[in-house]
LOMIFI-896391 format. One record per residue: x, y, z of N, C-alpha, C in turn; residue in three letters; residue number from 1. Coordinates in steps of 0.2 Angstrom, whole numbers, plus 5000, padded with zeros to 4 digits. Each point is the difference from the previous one (the first is absolute). Layout:
% LOMIFI-896391
SITE    nu    nv    nw   cau   cav   caw    cu    cv    cw  rest   nr
SITE     X     Y     Z     X     Y     Z     X     Y     Z   ALA  NUM
...
% end
This chain:
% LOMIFI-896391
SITE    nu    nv    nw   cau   cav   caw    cu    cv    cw  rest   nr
SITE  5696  6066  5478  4999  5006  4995  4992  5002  5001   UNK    1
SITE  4999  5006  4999  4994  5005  5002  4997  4998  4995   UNK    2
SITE  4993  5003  5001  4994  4999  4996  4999  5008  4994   UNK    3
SITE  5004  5000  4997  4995  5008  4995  5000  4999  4995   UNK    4
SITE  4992  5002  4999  5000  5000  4992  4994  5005  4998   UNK    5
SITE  4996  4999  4997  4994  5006  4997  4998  5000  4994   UNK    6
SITE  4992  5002  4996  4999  5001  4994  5004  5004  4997   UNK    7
SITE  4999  5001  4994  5004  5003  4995  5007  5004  5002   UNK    8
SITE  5004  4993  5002  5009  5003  5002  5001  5004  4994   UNK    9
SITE  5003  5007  5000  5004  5002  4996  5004  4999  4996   UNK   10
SITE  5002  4995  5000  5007  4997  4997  4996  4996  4993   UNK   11
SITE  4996  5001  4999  4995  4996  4993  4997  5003  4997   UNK   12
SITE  5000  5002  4995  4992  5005  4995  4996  4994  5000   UNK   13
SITE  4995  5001  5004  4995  4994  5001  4997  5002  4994   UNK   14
SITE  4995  5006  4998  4998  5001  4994  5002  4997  4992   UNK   15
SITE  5006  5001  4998  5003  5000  4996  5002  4989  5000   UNK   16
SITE  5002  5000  5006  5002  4993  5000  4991  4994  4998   UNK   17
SITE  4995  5003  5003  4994  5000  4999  4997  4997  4991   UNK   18
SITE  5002  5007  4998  4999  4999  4993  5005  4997  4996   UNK   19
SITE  5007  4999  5001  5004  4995  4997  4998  4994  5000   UNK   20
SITE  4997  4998  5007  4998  4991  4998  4996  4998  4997   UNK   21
SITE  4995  5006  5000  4993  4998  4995  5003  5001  4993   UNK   22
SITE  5004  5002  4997  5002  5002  4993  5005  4994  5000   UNK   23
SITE  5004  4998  5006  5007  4997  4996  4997  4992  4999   UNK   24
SITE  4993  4997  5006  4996  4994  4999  4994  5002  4996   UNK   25
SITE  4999  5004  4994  4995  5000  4999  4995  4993  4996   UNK   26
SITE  5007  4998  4998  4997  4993  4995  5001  4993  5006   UNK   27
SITE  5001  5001  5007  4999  4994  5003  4992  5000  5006   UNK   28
SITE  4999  4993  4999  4992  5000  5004  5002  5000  5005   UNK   29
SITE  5007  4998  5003  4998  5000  5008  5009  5004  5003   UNK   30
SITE  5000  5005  5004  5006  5001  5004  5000  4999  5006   UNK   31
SITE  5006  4995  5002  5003  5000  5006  5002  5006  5004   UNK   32
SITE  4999  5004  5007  5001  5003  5002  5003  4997  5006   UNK   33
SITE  5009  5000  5003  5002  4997  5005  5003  5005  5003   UNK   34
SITE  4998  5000  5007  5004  5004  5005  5003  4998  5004   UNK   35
SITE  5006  5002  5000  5004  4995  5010  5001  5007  5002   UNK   36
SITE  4999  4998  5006  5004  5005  5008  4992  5005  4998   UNK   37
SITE  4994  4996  5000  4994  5004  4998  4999  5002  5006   UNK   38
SITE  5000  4999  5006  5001  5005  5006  4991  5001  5002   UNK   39
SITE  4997  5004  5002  4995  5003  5003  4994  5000  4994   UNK   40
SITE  5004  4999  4994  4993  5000  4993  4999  5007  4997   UNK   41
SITE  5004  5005  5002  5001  5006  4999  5002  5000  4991   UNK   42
SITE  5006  4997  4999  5003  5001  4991  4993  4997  4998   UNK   43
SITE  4996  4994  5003  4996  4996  4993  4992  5004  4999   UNK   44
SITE  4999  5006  5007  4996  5004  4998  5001  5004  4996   UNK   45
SITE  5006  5003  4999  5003  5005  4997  5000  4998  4992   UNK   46
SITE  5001  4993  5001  5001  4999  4992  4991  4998  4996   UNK   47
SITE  4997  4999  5006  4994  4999  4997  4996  5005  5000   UNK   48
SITE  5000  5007  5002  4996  5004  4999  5004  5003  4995   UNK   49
SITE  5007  4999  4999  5002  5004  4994  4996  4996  4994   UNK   50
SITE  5002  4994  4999  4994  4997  4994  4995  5000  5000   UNK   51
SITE  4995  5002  5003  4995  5001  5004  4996  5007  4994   UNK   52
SITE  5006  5005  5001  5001  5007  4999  5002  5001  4993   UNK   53
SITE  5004  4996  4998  5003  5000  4992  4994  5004  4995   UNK   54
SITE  5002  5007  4996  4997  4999  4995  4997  4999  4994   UNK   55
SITE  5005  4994  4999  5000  4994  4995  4999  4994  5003   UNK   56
SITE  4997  4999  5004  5001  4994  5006  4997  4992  4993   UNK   57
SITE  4993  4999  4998  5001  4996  4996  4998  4994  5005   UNK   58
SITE  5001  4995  4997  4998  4992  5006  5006  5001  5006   UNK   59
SITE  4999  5001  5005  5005  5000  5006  4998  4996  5005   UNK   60
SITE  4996  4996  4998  4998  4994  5005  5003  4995  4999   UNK   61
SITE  5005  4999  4993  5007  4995  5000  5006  5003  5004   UNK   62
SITE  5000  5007  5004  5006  4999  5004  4998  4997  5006   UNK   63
SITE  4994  4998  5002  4996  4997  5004  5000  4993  5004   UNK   64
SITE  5002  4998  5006  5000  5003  5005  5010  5000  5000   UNK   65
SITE  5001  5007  5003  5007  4999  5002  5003  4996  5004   UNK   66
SITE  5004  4996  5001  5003  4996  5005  5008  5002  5003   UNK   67
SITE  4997  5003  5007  5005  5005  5004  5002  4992  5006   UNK   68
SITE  5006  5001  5001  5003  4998  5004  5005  5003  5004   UNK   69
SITE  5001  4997  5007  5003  5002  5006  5002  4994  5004   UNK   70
SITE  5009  5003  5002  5001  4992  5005  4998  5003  5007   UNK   71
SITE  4997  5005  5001  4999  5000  5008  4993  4998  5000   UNK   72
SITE  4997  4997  5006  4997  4997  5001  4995  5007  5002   UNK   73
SITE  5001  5003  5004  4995  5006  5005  4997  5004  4991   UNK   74
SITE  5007  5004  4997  5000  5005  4996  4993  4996  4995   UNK   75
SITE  5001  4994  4999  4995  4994  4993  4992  5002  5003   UNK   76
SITE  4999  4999  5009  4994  4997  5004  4997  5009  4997   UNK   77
SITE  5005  5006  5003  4997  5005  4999  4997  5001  4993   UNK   78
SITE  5003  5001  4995  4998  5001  4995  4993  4996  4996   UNK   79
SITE  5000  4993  5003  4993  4997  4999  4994  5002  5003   UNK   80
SITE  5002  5004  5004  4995  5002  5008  4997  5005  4995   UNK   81
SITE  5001  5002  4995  4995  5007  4996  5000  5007  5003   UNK   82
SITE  5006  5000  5005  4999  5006  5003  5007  5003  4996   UNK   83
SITE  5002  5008  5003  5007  5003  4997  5000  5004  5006   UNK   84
SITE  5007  5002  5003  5001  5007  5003  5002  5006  4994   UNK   85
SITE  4998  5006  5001  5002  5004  4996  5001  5005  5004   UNK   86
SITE  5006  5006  4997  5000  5005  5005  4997  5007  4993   UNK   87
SITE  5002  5003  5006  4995  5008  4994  5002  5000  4995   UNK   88
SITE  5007  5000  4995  5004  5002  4998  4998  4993  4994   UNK   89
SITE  5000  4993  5003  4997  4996  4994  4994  4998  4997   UNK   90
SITE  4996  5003  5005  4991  5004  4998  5001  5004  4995   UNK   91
SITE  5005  5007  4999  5000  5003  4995  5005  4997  4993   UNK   92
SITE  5003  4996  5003  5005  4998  4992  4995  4994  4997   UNK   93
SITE  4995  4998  5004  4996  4996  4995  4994  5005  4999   UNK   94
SITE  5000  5005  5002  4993  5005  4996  5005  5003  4995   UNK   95
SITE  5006  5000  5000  5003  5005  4993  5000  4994  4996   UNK   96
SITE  5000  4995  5000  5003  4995  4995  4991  4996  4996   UNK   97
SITE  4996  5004  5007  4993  4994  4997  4995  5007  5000   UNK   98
SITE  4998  5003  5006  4996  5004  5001  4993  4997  5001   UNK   99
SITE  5000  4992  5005  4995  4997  5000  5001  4997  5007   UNK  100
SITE  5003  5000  5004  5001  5000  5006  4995  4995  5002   UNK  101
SITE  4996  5002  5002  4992  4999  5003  4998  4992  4995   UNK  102
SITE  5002  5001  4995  4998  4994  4997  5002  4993  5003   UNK  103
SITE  5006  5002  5001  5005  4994  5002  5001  5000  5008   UNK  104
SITE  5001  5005  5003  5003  4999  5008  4994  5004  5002   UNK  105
SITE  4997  4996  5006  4995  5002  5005  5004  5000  5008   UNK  106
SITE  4999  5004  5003  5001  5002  5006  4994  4993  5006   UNK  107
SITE  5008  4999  5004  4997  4992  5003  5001  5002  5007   UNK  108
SITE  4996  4997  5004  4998  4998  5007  5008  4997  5005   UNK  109
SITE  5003  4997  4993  5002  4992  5002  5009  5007  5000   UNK  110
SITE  5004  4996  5005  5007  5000  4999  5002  4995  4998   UNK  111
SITE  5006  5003  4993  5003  4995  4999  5008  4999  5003   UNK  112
SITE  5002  4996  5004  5005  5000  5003  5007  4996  4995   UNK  113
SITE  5005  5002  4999  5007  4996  4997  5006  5002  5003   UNK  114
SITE  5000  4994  5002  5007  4999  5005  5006  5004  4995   UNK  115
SITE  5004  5006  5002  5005  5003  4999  5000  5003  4993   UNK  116
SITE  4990  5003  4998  4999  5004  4997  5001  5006  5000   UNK  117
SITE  5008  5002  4997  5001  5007  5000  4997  5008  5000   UNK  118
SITE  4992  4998  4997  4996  5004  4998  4998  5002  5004   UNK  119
SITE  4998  4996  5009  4998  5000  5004  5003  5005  5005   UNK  120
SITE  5009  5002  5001  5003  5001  5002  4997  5009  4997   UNK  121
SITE  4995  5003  5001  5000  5007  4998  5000  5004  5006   UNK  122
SITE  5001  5006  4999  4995  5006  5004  4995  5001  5001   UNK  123
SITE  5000  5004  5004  4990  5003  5000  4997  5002  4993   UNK  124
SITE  5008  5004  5000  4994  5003  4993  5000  4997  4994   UNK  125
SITE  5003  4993  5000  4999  4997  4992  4997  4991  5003   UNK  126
SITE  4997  5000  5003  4997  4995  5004  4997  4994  4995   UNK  127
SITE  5001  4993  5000  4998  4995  4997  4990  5000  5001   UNK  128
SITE  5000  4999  4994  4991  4998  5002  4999  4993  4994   UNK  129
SITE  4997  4994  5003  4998  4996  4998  4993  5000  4994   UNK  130
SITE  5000  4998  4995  4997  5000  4996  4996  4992  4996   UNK  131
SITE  4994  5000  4998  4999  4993  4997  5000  5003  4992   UNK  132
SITE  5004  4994  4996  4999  5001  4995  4996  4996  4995   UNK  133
SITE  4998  5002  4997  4994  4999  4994  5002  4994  4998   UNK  134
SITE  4991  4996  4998  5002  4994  4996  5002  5001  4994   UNK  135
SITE  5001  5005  4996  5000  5001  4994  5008  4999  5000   UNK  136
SITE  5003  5002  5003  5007  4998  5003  5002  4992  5001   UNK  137
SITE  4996  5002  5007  5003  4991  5002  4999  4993  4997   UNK  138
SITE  4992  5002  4995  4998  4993  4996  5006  5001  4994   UNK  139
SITE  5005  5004  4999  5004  4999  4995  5006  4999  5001   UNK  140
SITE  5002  4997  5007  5007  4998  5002  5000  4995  5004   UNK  141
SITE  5005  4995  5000  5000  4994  5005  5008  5000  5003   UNK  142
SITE  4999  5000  5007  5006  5002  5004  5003  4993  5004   UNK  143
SITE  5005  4999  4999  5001  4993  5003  5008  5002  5004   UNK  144
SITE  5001  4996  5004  5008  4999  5003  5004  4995  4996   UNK  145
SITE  5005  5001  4997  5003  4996  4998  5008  5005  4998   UNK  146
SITE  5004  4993  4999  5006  5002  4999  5002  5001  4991   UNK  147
SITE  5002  5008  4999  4998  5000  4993  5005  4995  4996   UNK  148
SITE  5005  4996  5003  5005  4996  4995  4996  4992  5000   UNK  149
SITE  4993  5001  5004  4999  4993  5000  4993  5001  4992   UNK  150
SITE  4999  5004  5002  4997  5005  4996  4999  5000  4992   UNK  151
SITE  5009  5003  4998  5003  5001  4996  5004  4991  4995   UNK  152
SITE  5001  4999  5007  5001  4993  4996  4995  4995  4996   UNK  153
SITE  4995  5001  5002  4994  4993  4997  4998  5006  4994   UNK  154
SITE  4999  5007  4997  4995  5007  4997  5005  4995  4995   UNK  155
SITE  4994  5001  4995  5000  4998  4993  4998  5007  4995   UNK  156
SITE  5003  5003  4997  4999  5007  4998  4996  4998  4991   UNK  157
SITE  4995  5003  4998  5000  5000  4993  5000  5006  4995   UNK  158
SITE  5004  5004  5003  5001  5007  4998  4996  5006  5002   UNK  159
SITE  4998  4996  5007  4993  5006  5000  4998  5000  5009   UNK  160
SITE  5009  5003  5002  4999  5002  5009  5002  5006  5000   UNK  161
SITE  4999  5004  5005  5001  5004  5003  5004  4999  5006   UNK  162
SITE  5005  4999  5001  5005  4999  5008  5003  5006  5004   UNK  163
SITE  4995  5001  5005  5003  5005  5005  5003  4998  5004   UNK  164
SITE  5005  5002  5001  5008  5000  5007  5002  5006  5003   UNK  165
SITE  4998  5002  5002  5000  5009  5001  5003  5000  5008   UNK  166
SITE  5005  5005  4998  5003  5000  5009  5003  4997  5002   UNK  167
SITE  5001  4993  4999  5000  4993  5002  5009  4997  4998   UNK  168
SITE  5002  5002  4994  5009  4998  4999  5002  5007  5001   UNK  169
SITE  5000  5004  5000  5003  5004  5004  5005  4999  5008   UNK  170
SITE  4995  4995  5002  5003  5001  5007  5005  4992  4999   UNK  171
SITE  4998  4995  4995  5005  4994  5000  5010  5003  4999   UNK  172
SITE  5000  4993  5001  5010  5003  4997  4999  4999  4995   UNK  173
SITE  5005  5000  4994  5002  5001  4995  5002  4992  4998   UNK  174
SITE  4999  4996  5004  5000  4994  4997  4990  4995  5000   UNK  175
SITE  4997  5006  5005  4996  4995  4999  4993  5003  4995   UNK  176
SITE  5003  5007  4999  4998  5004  4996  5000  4997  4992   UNK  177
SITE  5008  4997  4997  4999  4996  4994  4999  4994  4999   UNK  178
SITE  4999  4995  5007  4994  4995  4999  4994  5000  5000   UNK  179
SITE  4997  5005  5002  4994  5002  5002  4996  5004  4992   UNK  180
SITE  5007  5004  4995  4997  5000  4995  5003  4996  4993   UNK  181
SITE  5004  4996  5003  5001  4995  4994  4992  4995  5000   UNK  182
SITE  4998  4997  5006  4995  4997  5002  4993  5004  4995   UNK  183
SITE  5000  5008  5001  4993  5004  4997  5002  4999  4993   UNK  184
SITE  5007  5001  4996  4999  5001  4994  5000  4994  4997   UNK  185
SITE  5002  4995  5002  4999  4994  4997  4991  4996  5000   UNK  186
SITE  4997  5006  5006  4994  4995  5000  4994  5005  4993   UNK  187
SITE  5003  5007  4999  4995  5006  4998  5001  4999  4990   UNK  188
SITE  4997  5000  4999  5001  4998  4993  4996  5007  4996   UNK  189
SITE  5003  5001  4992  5000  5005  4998  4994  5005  4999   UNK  190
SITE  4999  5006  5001  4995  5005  5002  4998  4999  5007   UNK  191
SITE  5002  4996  5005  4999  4998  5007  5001  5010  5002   UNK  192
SITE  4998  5002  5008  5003  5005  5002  5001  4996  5008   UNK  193
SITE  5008  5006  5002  5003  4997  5005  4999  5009  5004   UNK  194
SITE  4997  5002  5007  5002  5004  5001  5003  5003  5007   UNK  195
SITE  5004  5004  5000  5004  4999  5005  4999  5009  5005   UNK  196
SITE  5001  5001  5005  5000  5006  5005  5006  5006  5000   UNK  197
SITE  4999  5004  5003  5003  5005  5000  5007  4997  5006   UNK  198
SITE  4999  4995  5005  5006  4998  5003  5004  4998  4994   UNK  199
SITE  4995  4994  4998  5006  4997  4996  5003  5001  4995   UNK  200
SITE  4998  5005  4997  5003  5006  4993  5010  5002  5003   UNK  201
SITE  4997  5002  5007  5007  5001  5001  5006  4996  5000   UNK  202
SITE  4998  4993  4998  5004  4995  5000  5001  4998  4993   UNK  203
SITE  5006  5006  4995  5002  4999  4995  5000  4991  4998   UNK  204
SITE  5003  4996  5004  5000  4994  4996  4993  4995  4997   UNK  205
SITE  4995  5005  5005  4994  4998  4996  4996  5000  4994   UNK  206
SITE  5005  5006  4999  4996  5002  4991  5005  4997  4996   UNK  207
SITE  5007  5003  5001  5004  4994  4997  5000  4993  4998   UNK  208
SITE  4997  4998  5006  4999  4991  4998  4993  4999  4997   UNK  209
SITE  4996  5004  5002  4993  4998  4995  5003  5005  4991   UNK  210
SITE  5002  5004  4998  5003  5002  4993  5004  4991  5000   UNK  211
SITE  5006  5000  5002  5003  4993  4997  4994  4993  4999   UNK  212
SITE  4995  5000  5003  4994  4993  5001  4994  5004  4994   UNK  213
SITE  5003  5005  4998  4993  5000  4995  4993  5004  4999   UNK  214
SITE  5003  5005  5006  4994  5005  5003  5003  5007  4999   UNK  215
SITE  4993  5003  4997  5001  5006  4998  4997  5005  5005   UNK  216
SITE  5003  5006  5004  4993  5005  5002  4999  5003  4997   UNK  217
SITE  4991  4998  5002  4995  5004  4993  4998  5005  5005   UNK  218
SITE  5000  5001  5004  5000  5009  5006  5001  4997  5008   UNK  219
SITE  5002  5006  5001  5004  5000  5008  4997  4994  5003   UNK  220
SITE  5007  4993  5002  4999  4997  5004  4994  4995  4997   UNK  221
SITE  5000  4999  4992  4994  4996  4999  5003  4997  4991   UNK  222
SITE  5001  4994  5004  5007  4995  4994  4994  4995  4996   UNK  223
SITE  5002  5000  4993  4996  4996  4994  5005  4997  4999   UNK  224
SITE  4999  4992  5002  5006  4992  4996  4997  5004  4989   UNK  225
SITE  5005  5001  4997  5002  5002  4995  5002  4993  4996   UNK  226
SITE  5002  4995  5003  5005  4995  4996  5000  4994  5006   UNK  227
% end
């Protein structure tokens, strides 16, 4: 399976999802933030300059550090490396959503290469350019390879995670789709959030099962454990 992904995918009101966590954890001193299929480190910047951004932001140093994970080994190496490819197109959806560009991604010497990076596959005229991103970014995320069911099984939750899955049961069957979230709702305990991608939206049996397991959506694609 190919490599694509990007800052601020459309499929999230990063904004709006932003100011939810800091409201709905206001009374807890530390948040969990867990990513699987965290890919290149694209979502974990995106979520960290929308907190970043917030402007009711408040202590945001308890979402601090995020903890993204990936089972591929190349995608995990790239993302540590502090560099990003980006193409024109996601230079300007991180200037509509930040308008701070330059803070965060510096234009770099270095190529960053990833096996069966889709993003790479462009034309002339929308051509990849390799970028380093800011330590204000990368001191606030820790990227590891791991398998997210090994993961998912030792996470001890106390009401105060953030669990990204995005993109990622979409592409499962439908059997390994309701082990994989009997396993998340049994681990996410109540006001946890669970959130999920514009693939896997497509996949009615996934709202379905998280409604029956005790999750409500509190906006597109982004589930609060209710009970």
């Amino acid at each position: 399976m190919g490599t694509i992904t990007y800052p601020f995918r459309q499929d999230l009101d990063w904004k709006r999802l932003a100011q939810f966590e800091i409201d709905n954890f206001k009374n807890k001193d530390k948040v969990n933030i867990i990513q699987f299929a965290s890919s290149d480190g694209s979502e974990a910047y995106t979520q960290i300059i929308s907190l970043l951004e917030s402007q009711h932001a408040g202590n945001i140093d308890k979402f601090f550090p995020i903890l993204a994970y990936d089972i591929d080994e190349e995608v995990t190496k790239a993302a540590k490396s502090g560099l990003i490819n980006l193409k024109q197109k996601h230079v300007d959806l991180i200037n509509k959503n930040s308008n701070r560009f330059s803070e965060y991604f510096q234009s770099s010497e270095k190529i960053l290469t990833i096996e069966n990076d889709l993003n790479i596959k462009a034309s002339a005229q929308d051509y990849v350019k390799t970028y380093k991103v800011a330590d204000k970014l990368t001191n606030k995320v820790i990227f590891n390879q791991a398998d997210m069911y090994d993961i998912l099984f030792k996470y001890r939750d106390n009401s105060n995670t953030i669990l990204l899955c995005r993109n990622l049961l979409g592409y499962f069957d439908d059997k390994k789709i309701k082990s994989t979230l009997h396993i998340i709702s049994e681990k996410l305990k109540k006001d946890s959030l669970f959130i999920i991608g514009g693939i896997d939206s497509d996949i009615s049996l996934i709202e379905l099962y998280l409604e029956c397991k005790g999750f409500k959506e509190v906006m597109k694609h982004v589930y609060k454990k209710i009970r």
